[in-house]
py3Dmol code that shows the C-alpha trace and the ligand (Angstrom):
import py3Dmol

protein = """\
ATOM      1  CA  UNK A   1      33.427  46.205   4.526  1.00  0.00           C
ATOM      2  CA  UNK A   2      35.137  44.683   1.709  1.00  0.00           C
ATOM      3  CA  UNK A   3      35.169  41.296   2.828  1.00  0.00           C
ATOM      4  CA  UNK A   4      31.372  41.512   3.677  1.00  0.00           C
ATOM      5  CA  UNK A   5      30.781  42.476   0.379  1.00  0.00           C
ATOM      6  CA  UNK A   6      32.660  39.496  -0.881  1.00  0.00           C
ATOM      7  CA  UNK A   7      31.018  37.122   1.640  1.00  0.00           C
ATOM      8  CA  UNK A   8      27.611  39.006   0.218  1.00  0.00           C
ATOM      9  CA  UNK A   9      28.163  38.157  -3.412  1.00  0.00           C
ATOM     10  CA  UNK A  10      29.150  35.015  -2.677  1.00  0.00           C
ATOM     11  CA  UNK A  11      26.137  34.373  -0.537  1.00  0.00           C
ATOM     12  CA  UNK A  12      23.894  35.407  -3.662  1.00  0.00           C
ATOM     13  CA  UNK A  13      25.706  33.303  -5.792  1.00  0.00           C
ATOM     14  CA  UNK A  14      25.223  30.681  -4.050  1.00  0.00           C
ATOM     15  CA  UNK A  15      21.523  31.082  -3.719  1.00  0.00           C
ATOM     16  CA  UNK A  16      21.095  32.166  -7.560  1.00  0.00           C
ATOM     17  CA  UNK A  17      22.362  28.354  -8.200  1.00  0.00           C
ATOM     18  CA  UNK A  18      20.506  27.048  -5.483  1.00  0.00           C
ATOM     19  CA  UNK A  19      17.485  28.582  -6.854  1.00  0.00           C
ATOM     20  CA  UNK A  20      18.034  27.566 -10.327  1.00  0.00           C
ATOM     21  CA  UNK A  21      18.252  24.326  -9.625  1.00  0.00           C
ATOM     22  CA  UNK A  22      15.240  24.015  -7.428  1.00  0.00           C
ATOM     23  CA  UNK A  23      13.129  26.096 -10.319  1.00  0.00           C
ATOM     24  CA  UNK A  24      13.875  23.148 -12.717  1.00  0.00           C
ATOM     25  CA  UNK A  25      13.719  19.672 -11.033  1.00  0.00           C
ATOM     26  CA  UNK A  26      14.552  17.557 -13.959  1.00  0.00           C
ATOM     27  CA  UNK A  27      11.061  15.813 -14.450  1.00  0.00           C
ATOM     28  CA  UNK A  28      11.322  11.877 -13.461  1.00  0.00           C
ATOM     29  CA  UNK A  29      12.156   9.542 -16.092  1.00  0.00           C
ATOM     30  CA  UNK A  30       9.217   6.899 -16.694  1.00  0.00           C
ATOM     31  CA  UNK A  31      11.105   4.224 -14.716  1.00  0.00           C
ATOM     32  CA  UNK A  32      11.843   6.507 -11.823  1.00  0.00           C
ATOM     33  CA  UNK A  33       7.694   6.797 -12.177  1.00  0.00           C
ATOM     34  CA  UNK A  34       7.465   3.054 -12.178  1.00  0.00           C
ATOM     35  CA  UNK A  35       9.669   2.462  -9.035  1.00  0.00           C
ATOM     36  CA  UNK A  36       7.857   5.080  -7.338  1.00  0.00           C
ATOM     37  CA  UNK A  37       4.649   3.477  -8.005  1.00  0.00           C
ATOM     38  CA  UNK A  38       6.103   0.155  -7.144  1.00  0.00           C
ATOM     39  CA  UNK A  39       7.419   1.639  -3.772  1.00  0.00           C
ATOM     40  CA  UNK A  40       3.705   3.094  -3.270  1.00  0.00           C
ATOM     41  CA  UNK A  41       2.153   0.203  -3.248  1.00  0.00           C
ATOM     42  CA  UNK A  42       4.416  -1.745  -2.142  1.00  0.00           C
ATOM     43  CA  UNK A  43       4.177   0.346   1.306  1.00  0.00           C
ATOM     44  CA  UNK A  44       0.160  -0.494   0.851  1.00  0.00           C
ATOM     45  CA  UNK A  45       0.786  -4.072   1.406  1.00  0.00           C
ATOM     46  CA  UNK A  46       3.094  -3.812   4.167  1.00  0.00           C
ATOM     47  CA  UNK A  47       0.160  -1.972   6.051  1.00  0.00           C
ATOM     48  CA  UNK A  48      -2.276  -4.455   4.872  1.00  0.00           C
ATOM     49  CA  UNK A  49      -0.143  -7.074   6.333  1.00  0.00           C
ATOM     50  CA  UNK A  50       0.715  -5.224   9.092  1.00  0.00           C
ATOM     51  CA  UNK A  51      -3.039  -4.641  10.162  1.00  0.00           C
ATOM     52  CA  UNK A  52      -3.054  -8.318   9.417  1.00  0.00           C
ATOM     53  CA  UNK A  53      -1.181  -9.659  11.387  1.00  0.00           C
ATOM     54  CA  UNK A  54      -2.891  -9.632  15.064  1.00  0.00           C
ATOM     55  CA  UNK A  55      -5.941 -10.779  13.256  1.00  0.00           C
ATOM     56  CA  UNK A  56      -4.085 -14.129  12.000  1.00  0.00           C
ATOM     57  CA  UNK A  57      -2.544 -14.603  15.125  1.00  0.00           C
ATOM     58  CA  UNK A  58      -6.290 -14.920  17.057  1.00  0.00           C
ATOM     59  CA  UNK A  59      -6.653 -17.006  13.945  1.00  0.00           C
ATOM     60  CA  UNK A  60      -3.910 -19.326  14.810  1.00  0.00           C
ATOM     61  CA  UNK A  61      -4.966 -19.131  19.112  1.00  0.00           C
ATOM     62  CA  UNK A  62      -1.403 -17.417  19.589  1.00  0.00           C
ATOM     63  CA  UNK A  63      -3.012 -13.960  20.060  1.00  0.00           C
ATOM     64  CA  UNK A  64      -5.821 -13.854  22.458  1.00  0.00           C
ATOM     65  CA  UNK A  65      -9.253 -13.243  20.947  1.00  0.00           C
ATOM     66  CA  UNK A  66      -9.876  -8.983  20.919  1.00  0.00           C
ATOM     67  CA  UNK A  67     -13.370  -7.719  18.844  1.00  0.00           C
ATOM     68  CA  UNK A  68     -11.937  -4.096  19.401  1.00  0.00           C
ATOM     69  CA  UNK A  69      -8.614  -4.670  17.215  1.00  0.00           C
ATOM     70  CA  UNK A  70     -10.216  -6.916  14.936  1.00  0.00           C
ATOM     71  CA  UNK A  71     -12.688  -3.944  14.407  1.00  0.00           C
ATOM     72  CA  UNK A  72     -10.062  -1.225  13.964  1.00  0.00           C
ATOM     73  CA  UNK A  73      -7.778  -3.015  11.831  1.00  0.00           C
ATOM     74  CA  UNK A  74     -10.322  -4.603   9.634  1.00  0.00           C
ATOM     75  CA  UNK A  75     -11.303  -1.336   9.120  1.00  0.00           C
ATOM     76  CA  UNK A  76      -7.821   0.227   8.210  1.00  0.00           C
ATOM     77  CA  UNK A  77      -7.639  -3.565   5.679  1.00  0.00           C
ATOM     78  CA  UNK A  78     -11.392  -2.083   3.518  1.00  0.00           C
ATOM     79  CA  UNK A  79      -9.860   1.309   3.532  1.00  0.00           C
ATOM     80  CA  UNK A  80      -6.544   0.161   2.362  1.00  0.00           C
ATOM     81  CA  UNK A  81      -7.882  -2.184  -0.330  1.00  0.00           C
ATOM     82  CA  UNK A  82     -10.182   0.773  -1.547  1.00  0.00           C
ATOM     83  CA  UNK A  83      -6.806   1.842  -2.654  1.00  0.00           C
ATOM     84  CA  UNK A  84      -5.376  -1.020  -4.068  1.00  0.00           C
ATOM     85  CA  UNK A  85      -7.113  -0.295  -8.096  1.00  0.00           C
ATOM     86  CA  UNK A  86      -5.492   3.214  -8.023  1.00  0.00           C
ATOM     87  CA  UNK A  87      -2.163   1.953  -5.909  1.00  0.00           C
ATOM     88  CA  UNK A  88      -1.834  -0.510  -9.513  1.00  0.00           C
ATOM     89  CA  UNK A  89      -2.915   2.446 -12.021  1.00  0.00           C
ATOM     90  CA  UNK A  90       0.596   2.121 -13.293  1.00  0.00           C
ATOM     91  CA  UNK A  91       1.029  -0.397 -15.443  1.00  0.00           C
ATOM     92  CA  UNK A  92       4.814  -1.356 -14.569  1.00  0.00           C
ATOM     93  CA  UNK A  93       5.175  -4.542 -15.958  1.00  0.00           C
ATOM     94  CA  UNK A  94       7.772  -3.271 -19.104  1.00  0.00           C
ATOM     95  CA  UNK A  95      10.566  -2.121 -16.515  1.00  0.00           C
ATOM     96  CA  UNK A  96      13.129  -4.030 -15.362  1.00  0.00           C
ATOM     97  CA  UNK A  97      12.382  -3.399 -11.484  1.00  0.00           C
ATOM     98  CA  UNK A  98      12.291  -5.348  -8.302  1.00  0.00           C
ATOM     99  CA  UNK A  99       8.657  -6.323  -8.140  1.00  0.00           C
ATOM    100  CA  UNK A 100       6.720  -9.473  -7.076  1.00  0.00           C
ATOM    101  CA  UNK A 101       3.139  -8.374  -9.252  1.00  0.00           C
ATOM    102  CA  UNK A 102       3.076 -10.810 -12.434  1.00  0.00           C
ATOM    103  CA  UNK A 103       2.604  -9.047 -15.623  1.00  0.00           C
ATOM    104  CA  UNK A 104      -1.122 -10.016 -15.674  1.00  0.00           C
ATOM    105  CA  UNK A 105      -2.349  -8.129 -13.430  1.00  0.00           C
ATOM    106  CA  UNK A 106      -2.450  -5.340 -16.222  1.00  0.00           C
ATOM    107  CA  UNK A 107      -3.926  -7.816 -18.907  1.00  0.00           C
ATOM    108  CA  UNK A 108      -7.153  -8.037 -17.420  1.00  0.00           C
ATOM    109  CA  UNK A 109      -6.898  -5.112 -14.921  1.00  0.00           C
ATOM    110  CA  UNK A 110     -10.590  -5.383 -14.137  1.00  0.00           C
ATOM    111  CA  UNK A 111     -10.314  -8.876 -13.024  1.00  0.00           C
ATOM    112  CA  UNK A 112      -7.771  -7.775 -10.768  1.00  0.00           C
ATOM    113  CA  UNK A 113      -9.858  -4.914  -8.943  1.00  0.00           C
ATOM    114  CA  UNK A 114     -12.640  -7.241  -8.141  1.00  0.00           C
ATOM    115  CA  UNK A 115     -10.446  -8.721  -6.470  1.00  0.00           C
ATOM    116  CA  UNK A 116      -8.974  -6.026  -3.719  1.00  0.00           C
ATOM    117  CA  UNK A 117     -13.513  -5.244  -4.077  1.00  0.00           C
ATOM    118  CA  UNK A 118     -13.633  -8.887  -2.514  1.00  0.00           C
ATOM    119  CA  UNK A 119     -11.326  -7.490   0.157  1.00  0.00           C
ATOM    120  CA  UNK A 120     -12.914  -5.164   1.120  1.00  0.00           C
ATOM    121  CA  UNK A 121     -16.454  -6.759   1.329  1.00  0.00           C
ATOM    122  CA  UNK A 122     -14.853  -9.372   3.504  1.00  0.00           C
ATOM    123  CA  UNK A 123     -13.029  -7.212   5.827  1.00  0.00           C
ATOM    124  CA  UNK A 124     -16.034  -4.986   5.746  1.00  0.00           C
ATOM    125  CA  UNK A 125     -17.581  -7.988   7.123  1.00  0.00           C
ATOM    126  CA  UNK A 126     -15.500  -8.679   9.606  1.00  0.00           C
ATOM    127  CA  UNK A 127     -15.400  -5.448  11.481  1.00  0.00           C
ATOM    128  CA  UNK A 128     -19.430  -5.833  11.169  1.00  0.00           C
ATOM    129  CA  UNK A 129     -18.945  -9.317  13.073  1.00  0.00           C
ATOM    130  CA  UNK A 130     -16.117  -7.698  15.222  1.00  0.00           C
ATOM    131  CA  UNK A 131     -18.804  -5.143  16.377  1.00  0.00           C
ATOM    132  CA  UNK A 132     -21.640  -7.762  17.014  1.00  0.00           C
ATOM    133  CA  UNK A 133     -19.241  -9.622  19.572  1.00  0.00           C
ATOM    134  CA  UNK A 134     -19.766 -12.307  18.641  1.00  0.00           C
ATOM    135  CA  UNK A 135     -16.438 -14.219  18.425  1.00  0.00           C
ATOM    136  CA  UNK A 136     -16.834 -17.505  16.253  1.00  0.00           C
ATOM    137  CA  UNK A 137     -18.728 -15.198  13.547  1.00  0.00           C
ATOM    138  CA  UNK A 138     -15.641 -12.370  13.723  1.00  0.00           C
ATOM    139  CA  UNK A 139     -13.428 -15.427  13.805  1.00  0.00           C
ATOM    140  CA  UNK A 140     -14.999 -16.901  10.770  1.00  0.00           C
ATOM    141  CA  UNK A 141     -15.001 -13.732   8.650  1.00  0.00           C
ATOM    142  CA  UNK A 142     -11.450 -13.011   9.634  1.00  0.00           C
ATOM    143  CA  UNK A 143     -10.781 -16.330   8.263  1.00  0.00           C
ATOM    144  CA  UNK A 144     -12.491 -15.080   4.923  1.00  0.00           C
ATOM    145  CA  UNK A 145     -10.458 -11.545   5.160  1.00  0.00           C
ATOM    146  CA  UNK A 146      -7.126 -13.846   5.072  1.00  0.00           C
ATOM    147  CA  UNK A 147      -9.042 -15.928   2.026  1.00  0.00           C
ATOM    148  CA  UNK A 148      -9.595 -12.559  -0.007  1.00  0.00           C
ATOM    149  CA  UNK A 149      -5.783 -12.020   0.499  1.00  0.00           C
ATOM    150  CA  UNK A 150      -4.371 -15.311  -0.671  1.00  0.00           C
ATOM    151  CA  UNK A 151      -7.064 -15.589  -3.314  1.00  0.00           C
ATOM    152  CA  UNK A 152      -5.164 -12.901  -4.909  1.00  0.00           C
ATOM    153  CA  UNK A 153      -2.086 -13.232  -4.288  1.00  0.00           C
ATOM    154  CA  UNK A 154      -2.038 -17.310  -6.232  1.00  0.00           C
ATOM    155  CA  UNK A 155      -3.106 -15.111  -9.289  1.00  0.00           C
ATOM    156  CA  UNK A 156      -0.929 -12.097  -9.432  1.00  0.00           C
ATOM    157  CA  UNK A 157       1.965 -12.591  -6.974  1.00  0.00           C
ATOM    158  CA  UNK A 158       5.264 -14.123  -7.444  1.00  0.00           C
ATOM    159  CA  UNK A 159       5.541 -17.204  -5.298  1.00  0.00           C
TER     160      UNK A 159
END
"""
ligand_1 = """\
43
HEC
C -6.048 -7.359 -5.434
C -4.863 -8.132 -5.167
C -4.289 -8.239 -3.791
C -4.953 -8.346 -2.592
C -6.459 -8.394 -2.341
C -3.947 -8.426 -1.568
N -2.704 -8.375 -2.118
Fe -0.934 -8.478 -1.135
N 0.076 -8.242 -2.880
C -0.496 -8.186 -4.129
C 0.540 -8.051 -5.134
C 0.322 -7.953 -6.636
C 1.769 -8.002 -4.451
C 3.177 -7.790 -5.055
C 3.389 -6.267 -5.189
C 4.740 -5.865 -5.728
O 5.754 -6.514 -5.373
O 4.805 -4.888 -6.503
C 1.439 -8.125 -3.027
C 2.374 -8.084 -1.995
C 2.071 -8.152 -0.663
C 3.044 -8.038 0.400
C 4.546 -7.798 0.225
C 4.779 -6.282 0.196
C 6.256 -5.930 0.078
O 6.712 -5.625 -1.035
O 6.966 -6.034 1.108
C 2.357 -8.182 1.579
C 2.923 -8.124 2.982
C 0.964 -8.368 1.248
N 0.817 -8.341 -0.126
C -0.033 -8.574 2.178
C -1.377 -8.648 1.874
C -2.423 -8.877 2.867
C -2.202 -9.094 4.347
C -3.602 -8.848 2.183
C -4.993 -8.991 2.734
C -5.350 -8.277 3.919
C -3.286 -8.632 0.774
N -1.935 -8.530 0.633
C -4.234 -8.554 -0.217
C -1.839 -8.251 -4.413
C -2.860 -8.280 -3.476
"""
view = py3Dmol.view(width=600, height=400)
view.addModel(protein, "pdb")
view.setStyle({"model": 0}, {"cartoon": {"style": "trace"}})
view.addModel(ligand_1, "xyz")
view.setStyle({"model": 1}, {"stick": {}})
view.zoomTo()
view.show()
């Protein structure tokens, strides 16, 4: 009995500290914010790319030529840059963090929306063309979906 009753308080001890500390997280210091908000987005792109990337490689002939990806994944690319304004809410550009968005983008932040808007108009388009069938017309509005990317990227990405 008596070593239960040890093992008990123990056990309660235990979970008294265990619950204090989970009652108080210690609230994330603004650059923990900033590197989460860096990560965030950051994980954005990689989609964006990654729904990307059988799209340029029709481009390029390596891939052959499919309207029913082009239409899913330019779909995922307009919902994904819907995202993109809120994804750069956070104004990051004061931290000393690992981070390949130039300090303007948060100078003229509007500028930089209309942008990822551009996006998604063009991949917008393309699923449109990608549901038509018609492949030179998806092909060509692919070809404007991988415009809208590098069209922001020479203005607010590191080289
Ligand atoms: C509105 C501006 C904007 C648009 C549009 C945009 N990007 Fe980017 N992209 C950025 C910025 C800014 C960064 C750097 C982000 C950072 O490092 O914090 C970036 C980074 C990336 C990265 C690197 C992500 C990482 O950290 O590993 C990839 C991949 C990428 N973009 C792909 C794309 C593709 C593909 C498209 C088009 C389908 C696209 N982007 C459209 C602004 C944009």
């Amino acid at each position: 009995m008596k070593n239960f009753a040890k093992v008990g308080t123990a056990l309660a001890f235990s979970l008294a500290a265990a619950m204090a500390a989970t009652a108080q997280p210690a609230p994330p210091s603004p650059e923990e914010q900033a590197a989460n908000a860096i990560d965030l987005r950051q994980s954005a792109l990689k989609l964006l790319g990654y729904n990307m990337g059988p799209m340029g490689g029709m481009l390029r002939g390596n891939v052959p030529f499919d309207a029913a990806v082009v239409q899913t994944n330019a779909g995922h690319i307009a919902a994904l840059g819907e995202m993109i304004p809120d994804l750069f809410a956070a104004d990051t550009s004061s931290f000393d963090l690992e981070t390949e968005a130039l300090d303007r983008i948060w100078g003229n932040k509007d500028a930089f929306d209309e942008k990822a808007m551009d996006l998604v108009t063009a991949a917008n388009a393309a699923a449109e063309a990608a549901a038509s069938g018609n492949e030179s017309q998806t092909k060509a509005a692919m070809g404007r979906v991988g415009q809208a990317c590098g069209a922001c990227h020479d203005d607010y990405r590191e080289d």
